[in-house]
C-alpha positions as CSV (number, residue, x, y, z in Angstrom):
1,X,7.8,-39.6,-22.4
2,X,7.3,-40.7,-18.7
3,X,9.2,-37.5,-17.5
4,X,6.9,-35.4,-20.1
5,X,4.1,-37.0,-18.7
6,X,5.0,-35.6,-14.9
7,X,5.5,-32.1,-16.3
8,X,2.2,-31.7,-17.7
9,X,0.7,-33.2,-15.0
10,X,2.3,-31.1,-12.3
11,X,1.3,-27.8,-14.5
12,X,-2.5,-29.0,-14.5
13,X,-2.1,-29.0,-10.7
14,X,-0.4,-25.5,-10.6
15,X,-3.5,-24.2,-13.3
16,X,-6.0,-25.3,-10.1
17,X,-4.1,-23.5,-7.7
18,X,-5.4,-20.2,-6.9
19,X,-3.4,-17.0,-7.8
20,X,-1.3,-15.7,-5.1
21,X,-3.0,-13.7,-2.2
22,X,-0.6,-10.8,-3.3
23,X,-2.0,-10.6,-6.6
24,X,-5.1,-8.5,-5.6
25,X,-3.2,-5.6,-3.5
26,X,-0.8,-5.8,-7.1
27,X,-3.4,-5.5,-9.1
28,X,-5.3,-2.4,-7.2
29,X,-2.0,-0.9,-6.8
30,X,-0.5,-0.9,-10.4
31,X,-4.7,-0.1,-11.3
32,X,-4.2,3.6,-9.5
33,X,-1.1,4.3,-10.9
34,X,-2.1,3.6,-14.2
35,X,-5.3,5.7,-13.7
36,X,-2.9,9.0,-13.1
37,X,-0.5,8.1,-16.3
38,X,-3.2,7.2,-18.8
39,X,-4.7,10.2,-17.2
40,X,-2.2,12.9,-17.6
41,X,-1.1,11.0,-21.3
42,X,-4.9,11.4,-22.5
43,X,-4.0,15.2,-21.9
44,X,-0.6,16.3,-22.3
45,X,-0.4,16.7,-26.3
46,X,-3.9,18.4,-26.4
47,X,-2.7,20.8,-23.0
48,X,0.2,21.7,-24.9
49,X,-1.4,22.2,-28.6
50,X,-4.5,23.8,-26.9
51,X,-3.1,25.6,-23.3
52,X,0.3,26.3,-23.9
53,X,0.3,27.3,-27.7
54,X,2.9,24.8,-28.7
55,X,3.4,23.9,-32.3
56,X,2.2,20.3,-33.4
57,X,5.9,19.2,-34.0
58,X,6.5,20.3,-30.9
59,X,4.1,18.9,-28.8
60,X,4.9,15.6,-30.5
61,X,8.6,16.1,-29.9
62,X,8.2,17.1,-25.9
63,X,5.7,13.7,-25.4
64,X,8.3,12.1,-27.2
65,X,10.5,12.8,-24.8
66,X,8.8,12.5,-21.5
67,X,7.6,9.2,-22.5
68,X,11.4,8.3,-23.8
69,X,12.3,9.2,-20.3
70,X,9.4,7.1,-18.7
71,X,10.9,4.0,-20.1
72,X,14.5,4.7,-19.5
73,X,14.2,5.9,-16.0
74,X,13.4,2.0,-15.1
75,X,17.0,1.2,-15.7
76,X,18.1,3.2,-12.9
77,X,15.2,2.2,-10.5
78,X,15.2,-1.1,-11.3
79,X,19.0,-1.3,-10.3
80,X,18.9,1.1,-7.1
81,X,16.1,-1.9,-6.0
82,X,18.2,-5.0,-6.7
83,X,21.3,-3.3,-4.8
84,X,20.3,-1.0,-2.4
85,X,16.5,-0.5,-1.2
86,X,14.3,-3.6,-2.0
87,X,11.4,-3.5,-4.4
88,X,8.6,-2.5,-1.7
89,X,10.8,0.6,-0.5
90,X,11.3,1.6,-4.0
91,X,7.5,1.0,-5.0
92,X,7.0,3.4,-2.2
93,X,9.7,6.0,-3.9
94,X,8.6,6.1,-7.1
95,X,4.5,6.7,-6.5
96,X,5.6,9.4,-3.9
97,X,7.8,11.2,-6.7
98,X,4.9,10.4,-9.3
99,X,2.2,12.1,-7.0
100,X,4.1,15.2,-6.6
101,X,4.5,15.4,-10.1
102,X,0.9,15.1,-11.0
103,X,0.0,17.8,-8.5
104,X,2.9,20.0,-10.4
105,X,1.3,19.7,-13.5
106,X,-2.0,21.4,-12.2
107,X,1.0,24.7,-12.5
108,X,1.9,25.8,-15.7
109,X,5.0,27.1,-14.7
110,X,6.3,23.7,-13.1
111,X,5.8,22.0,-16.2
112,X,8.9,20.5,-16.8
113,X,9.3,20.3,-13.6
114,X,6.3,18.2,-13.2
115,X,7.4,15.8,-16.2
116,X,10.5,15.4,-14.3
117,X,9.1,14.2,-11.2
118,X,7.1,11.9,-13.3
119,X,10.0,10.4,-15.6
120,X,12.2,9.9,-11.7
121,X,9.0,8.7,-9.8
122,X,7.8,5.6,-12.8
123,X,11.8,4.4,-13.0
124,X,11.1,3.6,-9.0
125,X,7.7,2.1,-9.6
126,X,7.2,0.8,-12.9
127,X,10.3,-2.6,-12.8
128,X,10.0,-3.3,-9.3
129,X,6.0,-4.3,-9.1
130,X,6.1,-6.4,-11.8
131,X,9.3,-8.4,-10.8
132,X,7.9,-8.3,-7.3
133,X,4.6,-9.9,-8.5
134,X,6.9,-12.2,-10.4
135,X,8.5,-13.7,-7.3
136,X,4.9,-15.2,-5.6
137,X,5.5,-18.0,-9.3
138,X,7.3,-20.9,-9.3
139,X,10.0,-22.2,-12.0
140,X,7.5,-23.4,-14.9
141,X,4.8,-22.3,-12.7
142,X,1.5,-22.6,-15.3
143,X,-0.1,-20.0,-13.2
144,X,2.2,-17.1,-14.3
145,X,0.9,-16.2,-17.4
146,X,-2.4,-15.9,-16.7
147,X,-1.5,-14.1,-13.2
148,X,0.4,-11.5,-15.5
149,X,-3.0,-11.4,-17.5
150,X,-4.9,-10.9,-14.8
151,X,-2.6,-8.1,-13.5
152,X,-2.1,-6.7,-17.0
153,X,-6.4,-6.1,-16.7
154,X,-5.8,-3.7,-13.8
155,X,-3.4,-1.7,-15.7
156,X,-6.3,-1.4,-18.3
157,X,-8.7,-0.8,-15.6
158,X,-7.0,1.9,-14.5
159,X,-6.3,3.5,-18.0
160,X,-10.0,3.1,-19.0
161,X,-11.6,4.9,-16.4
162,X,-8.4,7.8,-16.1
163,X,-9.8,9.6,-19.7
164,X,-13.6,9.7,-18.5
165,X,-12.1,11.3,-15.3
166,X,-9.2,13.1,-16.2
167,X,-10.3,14.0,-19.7
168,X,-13.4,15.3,-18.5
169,X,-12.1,17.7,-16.1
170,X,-9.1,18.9,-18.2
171,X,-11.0,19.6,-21.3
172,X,-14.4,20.3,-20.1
173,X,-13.7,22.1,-16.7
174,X,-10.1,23.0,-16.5
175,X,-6.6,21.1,-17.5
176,X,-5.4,21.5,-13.8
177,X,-8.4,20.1,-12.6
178,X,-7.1,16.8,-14.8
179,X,-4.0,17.0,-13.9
180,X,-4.8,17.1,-10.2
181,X,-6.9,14.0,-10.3
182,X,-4.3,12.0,-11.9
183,X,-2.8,12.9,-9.1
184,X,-5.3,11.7,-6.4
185,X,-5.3,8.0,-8.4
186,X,-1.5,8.3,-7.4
187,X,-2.3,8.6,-4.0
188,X,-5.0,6.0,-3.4
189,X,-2.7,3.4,-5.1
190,X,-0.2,4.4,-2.6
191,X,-2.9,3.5,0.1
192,X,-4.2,0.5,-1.4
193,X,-0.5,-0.5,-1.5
194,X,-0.1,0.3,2.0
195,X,-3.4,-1.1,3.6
196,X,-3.0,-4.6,1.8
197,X,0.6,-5.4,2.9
198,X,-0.1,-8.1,4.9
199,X,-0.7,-10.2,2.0
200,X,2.3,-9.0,0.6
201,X,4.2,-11.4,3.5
202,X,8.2,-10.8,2.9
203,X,8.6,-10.4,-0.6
204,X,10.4,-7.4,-1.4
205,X,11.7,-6.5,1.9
206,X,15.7,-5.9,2.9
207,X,16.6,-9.2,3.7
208,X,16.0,-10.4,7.1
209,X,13.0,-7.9,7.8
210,X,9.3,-8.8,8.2
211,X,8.8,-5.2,7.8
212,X,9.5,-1.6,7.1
213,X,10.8,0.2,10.1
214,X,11.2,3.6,11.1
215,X,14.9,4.1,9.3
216,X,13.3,3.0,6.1
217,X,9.8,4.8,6.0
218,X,12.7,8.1,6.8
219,X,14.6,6.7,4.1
220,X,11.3,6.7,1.6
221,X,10.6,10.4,2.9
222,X,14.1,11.1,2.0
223,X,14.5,9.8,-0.7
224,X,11.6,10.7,-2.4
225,X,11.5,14.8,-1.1
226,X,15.3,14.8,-3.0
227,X,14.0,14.3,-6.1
228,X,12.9,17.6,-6.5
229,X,16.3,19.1,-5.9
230,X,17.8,16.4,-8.2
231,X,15.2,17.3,-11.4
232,X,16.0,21.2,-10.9
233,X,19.5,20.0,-11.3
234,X,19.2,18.1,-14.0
235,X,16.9,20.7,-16.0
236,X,19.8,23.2,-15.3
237,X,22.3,21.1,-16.7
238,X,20.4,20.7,-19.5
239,X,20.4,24.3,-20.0
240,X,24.6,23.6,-21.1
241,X,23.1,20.4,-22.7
242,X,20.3,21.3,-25.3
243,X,22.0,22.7,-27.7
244,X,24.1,20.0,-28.6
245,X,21.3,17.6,-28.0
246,X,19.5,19.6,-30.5
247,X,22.2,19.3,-33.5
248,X,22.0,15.8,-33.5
249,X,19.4,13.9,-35.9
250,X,17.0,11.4,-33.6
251,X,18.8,8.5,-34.8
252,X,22.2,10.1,-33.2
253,X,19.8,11.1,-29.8
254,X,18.9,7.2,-29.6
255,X,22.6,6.3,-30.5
256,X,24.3,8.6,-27.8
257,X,21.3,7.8,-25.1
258,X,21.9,3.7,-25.7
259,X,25.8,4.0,-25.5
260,X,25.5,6.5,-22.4
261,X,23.0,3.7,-20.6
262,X,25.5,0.9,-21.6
263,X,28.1,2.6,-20.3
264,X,26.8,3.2,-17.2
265,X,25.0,-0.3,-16.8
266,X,28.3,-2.0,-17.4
267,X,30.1,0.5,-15.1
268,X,27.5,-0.1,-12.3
269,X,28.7,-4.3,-12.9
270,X,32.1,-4.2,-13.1
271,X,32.1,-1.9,-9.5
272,X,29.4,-4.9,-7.9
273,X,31.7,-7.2,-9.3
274,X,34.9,-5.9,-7.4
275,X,33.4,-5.1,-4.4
276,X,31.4,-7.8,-3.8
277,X,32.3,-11.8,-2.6
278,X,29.6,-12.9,-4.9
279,X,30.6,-14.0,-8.6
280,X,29.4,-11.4,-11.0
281,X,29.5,-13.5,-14.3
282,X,26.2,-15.1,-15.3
283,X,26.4,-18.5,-16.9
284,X,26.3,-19.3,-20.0
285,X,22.9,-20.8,-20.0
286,X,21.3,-17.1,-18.0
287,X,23.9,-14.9,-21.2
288,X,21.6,-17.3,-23.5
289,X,18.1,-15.9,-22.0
290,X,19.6,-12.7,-21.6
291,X,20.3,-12.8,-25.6
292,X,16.6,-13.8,-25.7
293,X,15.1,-11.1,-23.6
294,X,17.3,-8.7,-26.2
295,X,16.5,-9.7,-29.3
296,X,13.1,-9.7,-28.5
297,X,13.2,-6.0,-26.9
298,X,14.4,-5.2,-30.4
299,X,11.2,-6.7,-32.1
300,X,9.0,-5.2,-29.0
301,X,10.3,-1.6,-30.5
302,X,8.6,-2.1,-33.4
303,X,4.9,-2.7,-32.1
304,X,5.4,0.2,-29.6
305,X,6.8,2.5,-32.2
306,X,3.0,1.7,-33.5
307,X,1.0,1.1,-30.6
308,X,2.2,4.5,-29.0
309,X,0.7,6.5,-31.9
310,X,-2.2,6.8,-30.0
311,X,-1.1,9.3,-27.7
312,X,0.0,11.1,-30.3
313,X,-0.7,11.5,-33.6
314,X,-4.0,9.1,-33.2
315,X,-5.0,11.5,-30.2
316,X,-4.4,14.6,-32.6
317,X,-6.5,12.5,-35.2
318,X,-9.2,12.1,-32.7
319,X,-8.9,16.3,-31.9
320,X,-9.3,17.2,-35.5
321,X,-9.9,14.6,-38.6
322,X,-12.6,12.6,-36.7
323,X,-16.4,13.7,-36.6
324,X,-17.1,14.2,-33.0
325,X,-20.8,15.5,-33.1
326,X,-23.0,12.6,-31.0
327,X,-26.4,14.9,-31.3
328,X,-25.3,17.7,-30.4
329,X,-22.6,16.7,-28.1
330,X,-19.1,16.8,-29.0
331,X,-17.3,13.8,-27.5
332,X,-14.5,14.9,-25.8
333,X,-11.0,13.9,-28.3
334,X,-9.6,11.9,-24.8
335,X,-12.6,9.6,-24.5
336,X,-11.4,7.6,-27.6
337,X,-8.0,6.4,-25.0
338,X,-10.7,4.3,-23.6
339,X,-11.2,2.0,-26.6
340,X,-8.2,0.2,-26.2
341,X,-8.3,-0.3,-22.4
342,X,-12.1,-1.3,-22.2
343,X,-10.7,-3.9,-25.3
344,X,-8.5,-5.4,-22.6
345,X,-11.1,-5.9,-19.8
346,X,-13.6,-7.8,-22.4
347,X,-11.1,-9.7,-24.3
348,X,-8.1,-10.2,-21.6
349,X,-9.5,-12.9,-19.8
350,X,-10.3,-15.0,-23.0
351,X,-6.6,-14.6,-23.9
352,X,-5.5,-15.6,-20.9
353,X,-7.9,-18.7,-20.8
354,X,-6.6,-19.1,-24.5
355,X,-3.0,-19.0,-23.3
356,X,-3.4,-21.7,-20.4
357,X,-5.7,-24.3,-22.9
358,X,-2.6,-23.6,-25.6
359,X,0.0,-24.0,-23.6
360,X,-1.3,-27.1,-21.9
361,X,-2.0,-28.6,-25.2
362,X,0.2,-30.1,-28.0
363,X,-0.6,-26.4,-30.0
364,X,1.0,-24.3,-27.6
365,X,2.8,-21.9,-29.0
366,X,6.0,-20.2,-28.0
367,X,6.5,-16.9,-26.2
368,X,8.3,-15.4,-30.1
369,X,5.1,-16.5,-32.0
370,X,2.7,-14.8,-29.7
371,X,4.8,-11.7,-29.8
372,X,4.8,-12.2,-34.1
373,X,1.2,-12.5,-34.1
374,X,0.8,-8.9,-31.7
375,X,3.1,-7.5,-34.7
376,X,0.9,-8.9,-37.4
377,X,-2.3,-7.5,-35.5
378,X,-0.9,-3.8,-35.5
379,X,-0.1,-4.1,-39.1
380,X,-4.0,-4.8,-40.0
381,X,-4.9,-1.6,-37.6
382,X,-2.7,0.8,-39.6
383,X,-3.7,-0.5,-42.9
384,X,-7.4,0.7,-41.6
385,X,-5.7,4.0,-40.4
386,X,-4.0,4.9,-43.4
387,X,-7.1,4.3,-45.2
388,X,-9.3,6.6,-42.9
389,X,-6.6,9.3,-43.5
390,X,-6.9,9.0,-46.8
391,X,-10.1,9.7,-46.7
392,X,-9.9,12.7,-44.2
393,X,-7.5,14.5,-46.4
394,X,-10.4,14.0,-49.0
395,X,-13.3,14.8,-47.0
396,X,-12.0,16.8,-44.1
397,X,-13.1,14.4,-41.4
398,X,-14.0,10.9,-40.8
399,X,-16.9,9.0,-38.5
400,X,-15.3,8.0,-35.2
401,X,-15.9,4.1,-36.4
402,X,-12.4,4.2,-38.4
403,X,-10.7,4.5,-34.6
404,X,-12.5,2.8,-33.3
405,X,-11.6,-0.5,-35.3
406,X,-7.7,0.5,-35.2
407,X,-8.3,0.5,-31.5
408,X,-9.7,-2.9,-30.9
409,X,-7.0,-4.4,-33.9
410,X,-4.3,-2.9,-31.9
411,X,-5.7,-4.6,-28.5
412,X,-6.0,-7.8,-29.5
413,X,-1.9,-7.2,-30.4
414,X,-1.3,-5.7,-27.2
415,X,-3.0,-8.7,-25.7
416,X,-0.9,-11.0,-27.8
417,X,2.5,-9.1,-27.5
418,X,2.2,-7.5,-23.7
419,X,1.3,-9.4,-21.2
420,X,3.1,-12.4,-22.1
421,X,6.7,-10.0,-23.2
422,X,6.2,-8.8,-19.0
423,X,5.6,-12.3,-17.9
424,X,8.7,-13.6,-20.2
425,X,11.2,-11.3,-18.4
426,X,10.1,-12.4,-15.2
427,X,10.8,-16.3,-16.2
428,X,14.3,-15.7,-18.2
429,X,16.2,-13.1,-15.7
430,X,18.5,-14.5,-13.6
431,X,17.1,-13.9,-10.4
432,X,20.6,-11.3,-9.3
433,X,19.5,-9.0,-12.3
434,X,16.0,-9.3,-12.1
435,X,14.5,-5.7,-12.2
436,X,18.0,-4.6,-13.9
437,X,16.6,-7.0,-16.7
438,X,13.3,-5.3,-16.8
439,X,14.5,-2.2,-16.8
440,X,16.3,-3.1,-20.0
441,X,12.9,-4.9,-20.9
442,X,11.2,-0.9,-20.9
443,X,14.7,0.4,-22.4
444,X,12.7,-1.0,-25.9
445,X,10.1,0.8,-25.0
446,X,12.0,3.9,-24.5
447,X,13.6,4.0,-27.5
448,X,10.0,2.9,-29.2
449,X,8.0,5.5,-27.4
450,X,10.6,8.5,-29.0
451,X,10.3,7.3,-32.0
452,X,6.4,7.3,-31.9
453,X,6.4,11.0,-31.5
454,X,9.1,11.8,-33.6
455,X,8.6,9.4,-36.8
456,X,6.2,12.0,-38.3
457,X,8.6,14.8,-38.2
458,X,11.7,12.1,-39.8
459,X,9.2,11.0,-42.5
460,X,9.0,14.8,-44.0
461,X,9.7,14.9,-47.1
462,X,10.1,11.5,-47.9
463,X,6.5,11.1,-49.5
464,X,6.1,8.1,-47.2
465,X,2.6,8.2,-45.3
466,X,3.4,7.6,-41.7
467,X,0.9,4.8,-41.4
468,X,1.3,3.1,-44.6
469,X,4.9,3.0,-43.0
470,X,3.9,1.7,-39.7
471,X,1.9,-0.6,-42.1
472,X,5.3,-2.3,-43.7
473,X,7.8,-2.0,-40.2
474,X,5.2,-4.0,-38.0
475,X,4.1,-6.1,-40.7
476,X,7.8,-6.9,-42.2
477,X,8.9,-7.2,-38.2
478,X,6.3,-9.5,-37.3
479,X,7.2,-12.1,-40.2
480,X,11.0,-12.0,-39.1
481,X,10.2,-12.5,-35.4
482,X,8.0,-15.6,-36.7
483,X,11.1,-17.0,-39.2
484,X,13.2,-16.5,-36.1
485,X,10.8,-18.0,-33.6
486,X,12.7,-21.5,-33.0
487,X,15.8,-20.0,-32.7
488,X,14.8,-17.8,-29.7
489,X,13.1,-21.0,-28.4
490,X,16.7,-22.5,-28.1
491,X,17.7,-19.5,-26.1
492,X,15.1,-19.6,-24.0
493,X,15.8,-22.8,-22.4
494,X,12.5,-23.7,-22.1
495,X,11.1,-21.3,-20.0
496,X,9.1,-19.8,-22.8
């Protein structure tokens, strides 16, 4: 009881310590780049239905892809930083890559090239600034949940503001015009990442340095100027590819993508482990939270499979079920991607006040049961959903309110299922595979986000409403993630 005693005490004193001085540049940083991908997302399915001429199924099928890609592509990055460059080099990769890929999307013709860029330049970015924000926390540091909050609000910062901008231009002026200024937000996140670095100190730097030299900032240029070579080769190759990929169902895609990625990932291991002096078996008690941070990436595929409707089918619902007519004025279909990111700035610091007073208290509740209760909220925004499509089908088209409530249900699940998943990684990695681990963290997401844009197209013919389906897999995962909740606890260790 004495020792339980210290604990708690010495969390109350981390709680009144302020968040680390890195944690604004972090925040600014990760808010710009999610300005240009909230941006171009708000767009891409109504450029392609709209600009391009593309069938719904295939518009669906193509931003099923790309944002497949998006969460698969931090496997590689998230490896290349924990061997070879360093987490601030390859921060600097990957929002060079994503900013040429923005401005290529302002070209019709480059548009796969564009996507490419996009897909190479996030796998760089998107695992190395959260595990770099996660090194400024302690072991059972009672500051990192909230700090993960706190940064989780610029990503929603970011994403609020991108469809008023972005969506403004691309559907009212021009869809380059969009485009490009999803592009600009790329840049000035690579400046405010640049200008703030002090504060930054060592973290993420090649061991030994205090900062980048010439050889690296030639390396970034490098590095980042070869990806364009490197997509044109991998589109080619996919010109021998497709066909095959084609023939297979998307339950044989997911199953040939996930044994290709194992193979390589365990590859990749067994050649560190050979070549290098350091011991490459983890311990029994890291294999235990790695067994955590996997079972719950299979729960986490679930909610996304959900949550990701929205830049989909909920975007298309938006374009053409929903009554758009404000007095005259009809609201552009991108302005609803707002909702959800303007219910993270009111709500997110409440959550993450809730979180501290929870966890601090004899009701806190584990990292599984917060996760269950994001599941259960995403249920209760699809049972609205299916309801207001229902009633489209009947009356032709619905008052914006319906999305609007599915929005802010589905936030407060994000709130519950998010930020704490991101800040879970972060405390259960072995520190050797950190960003590895988060890659495989997004790997769920990967698989999630393709299965978001092609679950539609699966459910035809089955006479099973897409969100009355989403309805029973969120609602039927969330109660199984809650059953197994003490379980995960064990393997946890108590870091969660």
């Amino acid at each position: 009881m004495a020792a339980s005693g210290g604990i708690h005490g010495a969390a109350a004193g981390e709680a009144r310590e302020r968040q680390p001085r890195a944690l604004p540049t972090l925040f600014f940083t990760e808010m710009w780049e999610r300005f240009s991908y909230y941006g171009m997302r708000a767009l891409l399915v109504l450029y392609l239905v709209h600009a391009l001429g593309y069938a719904r199924e295939d518009a669906l099928e193509l931003y099923a892809t790309y944002t497949g890609l998006v969460y698969i592509s931090p496997l590689a990055g998230g490896y290349l930083a924990d061997r070879y460059l360093g987490r601030r080099k390859a921060i600097l990769v990957g929002g060079v890559t994503m900013a040429f890929g923005h401005f290529a999307m302002a070209f019709p013709a480059l548009l796969h090239l564009a996507l490419g860029l996009l897909v190479v330049g996030n796998g760089f970015f998107k695992p190395n600034i959260g595990t770099l924000l996660g090194t400024y926390y302690r072991e059972h540091d009672a500051r990192r949940d909230p700090g993960f909050t706190i940064f989780y609000m610029g990503v929603n910062l970011g994403a609020f503001f991108s469809p008023f901008v972005a969506g403004t231009l691309g559907e009212r002026v021009g869809w380059h015009y969009g485009f490009a200024s999803a592009g600009v937000g790329m840049c000035l996140g690579l400046a405010q990442f640049l200008l703030s670095g002090d504060r930054l100190g060592t973290a993420g730097l090649p061991q030994g340095k205090h900062r980048l030299d010439r050889g690296d900032w030639i390396q970034v240029a490098l590095i980042s100027v070869g990806m364009i070579p490197l997509v044109y080769a991998v589109l080619g190759a996919w010109t021998l590819a497709g066909p095959a990929w084609d023939a297979l169902s998307p339950a044989g895609r997911l199953l040939a993508v996930a044994i290709a990625i194992s193979a390589l990932w365990f590859g990749a291991n067994h050649l560190r482990g050979r070549k290098s002096a350091a011991p490459a078996l983890l311990t029994r008690e890291e294999w235990h939270r790695v067994a955590a941070i996997f079972i719950l990436g299979f729960f986490v595929v679930f909610f996304w499979m959900g949550f990701e409707q929205a830049g989909g089918t909920m975007n298309l619902f938006a374009d053409q079920l929903t009554d758009r007519n404000l007095g005259g004025w009809m609201i552009p279909a991108s302005y609803f991607q707002a909702i959800n990111p303007l219910g993270i700035l009111a709500m997110g610091g409440g959550f993450a006040a809730l979180w501290l007073r929870l966890d601090r208290s004899r009701f806190a509740l584990p990292t599984p049961a917060k996760m269950a209760l994001g599941l259960l909220f995403l249920a209760s925004g699809f049972v609205v959903l299916a309801i207001a499509q229902a009633r489209a089908d009947l009356l032709g088209q619905v008052g914006p309110q319906w999305l609007f409530f599915v929005y802010v249900l589905h936030t407060i699940g994000e709130l519950c299922l998010s930020p704490v998943g991101l800040s879970m990684v972060t405390k259960l990695a072995p520190a050797r595979v950190a960003a590895l681990m988060m890659g495989i963290w997004y790997l769920s997401n990967a698989a999630a986000n393709y299965l978001a844009g092609t679950l539609e197209e699966m459910l035809k013919g089955s006479a099973i409403p897409l969100y009355w389906f989403l309805v029973a897999s969120s609602f039927g995962a969330g109660f199984l993630l809650l059953v197994l909740t003490p379980f995960v606890k064990r393997l946890m260790h108590g870091r969660g």
